[in-house]
Residue, then its C-alpha position, 0 to 999 in steps of 0.5 A: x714350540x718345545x717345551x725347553x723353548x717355551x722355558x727359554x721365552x719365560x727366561x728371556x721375558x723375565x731379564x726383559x722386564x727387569x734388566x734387559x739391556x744387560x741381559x744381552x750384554x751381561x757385563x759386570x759393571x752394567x748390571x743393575x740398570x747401569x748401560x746407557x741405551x746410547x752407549x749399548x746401541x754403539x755396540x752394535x754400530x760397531x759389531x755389524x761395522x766389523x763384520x762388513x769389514x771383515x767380508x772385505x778381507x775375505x773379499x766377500x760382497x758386503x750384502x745389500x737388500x733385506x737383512x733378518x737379525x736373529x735373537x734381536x733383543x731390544x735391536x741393537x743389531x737390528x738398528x745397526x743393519x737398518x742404517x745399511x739395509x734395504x730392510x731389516x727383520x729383527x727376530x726374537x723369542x721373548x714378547x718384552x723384548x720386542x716390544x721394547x724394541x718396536x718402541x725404540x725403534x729409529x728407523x719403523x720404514x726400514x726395521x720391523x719387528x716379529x716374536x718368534x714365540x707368536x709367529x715363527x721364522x716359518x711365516x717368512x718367504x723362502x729366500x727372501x734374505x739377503x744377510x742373515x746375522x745371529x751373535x750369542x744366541x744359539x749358544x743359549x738355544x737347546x741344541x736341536x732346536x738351533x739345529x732347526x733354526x740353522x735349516x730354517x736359516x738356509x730357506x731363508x737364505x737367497x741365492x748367494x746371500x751371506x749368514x754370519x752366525x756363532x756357536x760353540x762346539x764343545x766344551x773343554x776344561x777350564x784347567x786345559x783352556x789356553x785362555x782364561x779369564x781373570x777377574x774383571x777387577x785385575x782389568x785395570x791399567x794405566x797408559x801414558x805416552x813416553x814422548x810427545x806424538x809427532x803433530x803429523x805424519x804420512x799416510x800409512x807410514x810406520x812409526x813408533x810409540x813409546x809408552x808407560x804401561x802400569x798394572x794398575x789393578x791388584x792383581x797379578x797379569x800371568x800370561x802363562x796362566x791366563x792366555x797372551x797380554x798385549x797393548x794395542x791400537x785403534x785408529x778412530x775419527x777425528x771427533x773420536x768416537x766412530x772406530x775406523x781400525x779397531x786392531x793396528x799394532x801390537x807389544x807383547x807384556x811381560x809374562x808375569x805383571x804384578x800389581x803395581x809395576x809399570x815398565x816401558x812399552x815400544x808400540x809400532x803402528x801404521x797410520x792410516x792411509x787417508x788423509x785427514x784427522x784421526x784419534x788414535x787410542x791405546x788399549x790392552x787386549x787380553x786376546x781372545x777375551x777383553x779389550x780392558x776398556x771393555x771392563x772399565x779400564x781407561x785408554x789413552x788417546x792422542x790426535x793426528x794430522x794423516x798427510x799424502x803420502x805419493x810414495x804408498x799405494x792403498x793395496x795392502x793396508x788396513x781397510x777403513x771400517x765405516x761406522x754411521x752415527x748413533x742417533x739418541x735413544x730414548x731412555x724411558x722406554x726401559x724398565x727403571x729400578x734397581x735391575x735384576x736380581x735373577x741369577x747369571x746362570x744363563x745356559x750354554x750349549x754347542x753343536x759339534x763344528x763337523x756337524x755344523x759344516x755337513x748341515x751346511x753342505x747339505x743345504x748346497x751352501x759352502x762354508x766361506x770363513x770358520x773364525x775362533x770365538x770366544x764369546x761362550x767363554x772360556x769353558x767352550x770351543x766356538x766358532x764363528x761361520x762365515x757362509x755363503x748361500x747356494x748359488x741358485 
């Protein structure tokens, strides 16, 4: 192991022992101990419900068989892809973490757990993975060593197995940055509805919805700085808590919002094309960056009734995410205090984009989908690869 890796275990093991759930999701208003482990467990159902999602918009086969979840931390993911796997590998760097892991673990016949710092990716068979999965990690790994674990990817990828993974490229001037981010306590808003919504409607029919929208925050919304504002809508089930859509409609906001102001909104969405009961929720999106839930923001939502509608067909509308039920997670097992008090200096690297896609010709495999990423910040160009393994 290289010493930087060796530096990056010593990190790791240290956020583990203090704060470890925010140290994988380092949202502001969960620092100190603050993520609920059920709350942080339906980040990842609902992460790996996307992604199967958009491999049906790329018309990729959703993979089955044996997935390795790289960077696993505590198994968010790992429990995620467990509930749809034959068998999963979570894999990580630091001892703590998966420790933790092990001991939250829900599903010991189907996930198991190893540390690369003990083990390594090498103890591994050749093309044994079906799926393989890594979501800001390697943009925290020195570059040559996400290098060696991108091959090591590759020999482990089956015959026309899918790897999903992020990394930034480059880094590029916060000044020149189409997106930026504002701070999190400007992520304030409140939404209320202008008219009741209709009790029901048919499926994947269009209608409108007029709303009031108000900077609730105290700090003005400047798209012309800041990157593009819009309300936006989910569609969740009926108890309101599995995402089936997460993007539907949306509506551009006034350029420049300052605090306070609250003006009408007209919001078109489609319903979805089931029948049945829905929630549908309205958020704002500051795109590329947050849903303003993510940083506090309350949303609003309303109830549904989806009716057969003979005169639509299913080709051409949204497809159904499917999120499974997160079971209860034991609180205990995690570290209890204050939280940590390291600093939130984690490390960024990238690899240039060009020279990820030669790594992945080489290795005879072809590059299905290469999706804009902005999970490094607004500091970095990054992406998202979609690959789909050599056929034989």
């Amino acid at each position: 192991m290289s010493d930087q890796l060796l530096h990056g275990q010593s990190f790791w093991d240290r956020h583990a022992t203090s704060d470890p759930l925010w140290a994988v999701l380092a949202f502001p208003d969960k620092r100190g101990g603050r993520w609920i482990v059920h709350d942080f467990m339906q980040t990842g159902e609902r992460e790996i419900a996307l992604v199967c999602q958009r491999f049906a918009q790329l018309q990729l086969p959703a993979p089955g068989g044996r997935a390795l979840d790289f960077g696993c931390g505590v198994g968010r993911l790992t429990q995620a892809l467990a509930r749809r796997h034959d068998s999963v590998v979570g894999a990580d760097i630091s001892a703590v973490m998966i420790d933790l892991a092990r001991r939250l673990n829900q599903y010991p016949e189907k996930a198991q757990y190893i540390c690369t710092a003990d083990a390594g990716l090498q103890t591994l068979p050749d093309h044994s993975f079906q799926f393989i999965y890594s979501n800001i990690v390697l943009q925290h790994v020195p570059p040559g060593d996400a290098v060696r674990y991108l091959r090591e990817f590759f020999r482990l990828l089956g015959p026309n197995g899918l790897l999903v993974f992020q990394l930034p490229s480059h880094g590029e001037s916060p000044i020149e940055a189409e997106i930026k981010s504002m701070s999190d306590d400007a992520y304030r808003a409140a939404i209320a509805l202008d008219a009741p919504v209709p009790a029901s409607i048919a499926a994947s029919a269009e209608f409108a919805l007029g709303l009031q929208v108000r900077n609730a925050s105290g700090q003005v919304w400047s798209q012309p700085h800041v990157g593009p504002l819009a309300v936006g809508n989910h569609w969740l089930d009926a108890a309101g808590e599995l995402m089936l859509i997460q993007d539907d409609g949306r509506a551009p906001l006034l350029q420049v919002v300052p605090p306070g102001l609250e003006w009408p909104v007209l919001l078109t969405v489609h319903a979805p094309h089931e029948p049945g009961r829905y929630v549908g929720e309205i958020d704002l999106v500051h795109e590329g960056m947050s849903w303003f839930v993510h940083k506090g923001s309350p949303t609003l939502r309303f109830t549904i009734d989806v009716t057969t509608n003979t005169g639509t067909t299913e080709s051409g509308m949204p497809r159904m995410m499917k999120e499974f039920p997160v079971p209860q997670y034991p609180d205990g097992v995690l570290p209890s205090g204050p939280g940590s008090d390291l600093p939130l200096d984690f490390p960024v690297n990238g690899i240039p984009w060009m020279e990820v896609r030669e790594l992945v010709r080489e290795h005879g495999a072809r590059l299905a989908y290469l999706e804009e990423d902005r999970r490094a910040g607004p500091e970095w160009v990054s992406y998202r690869y979609f690959v789909v393994g050599r056929s034989s």
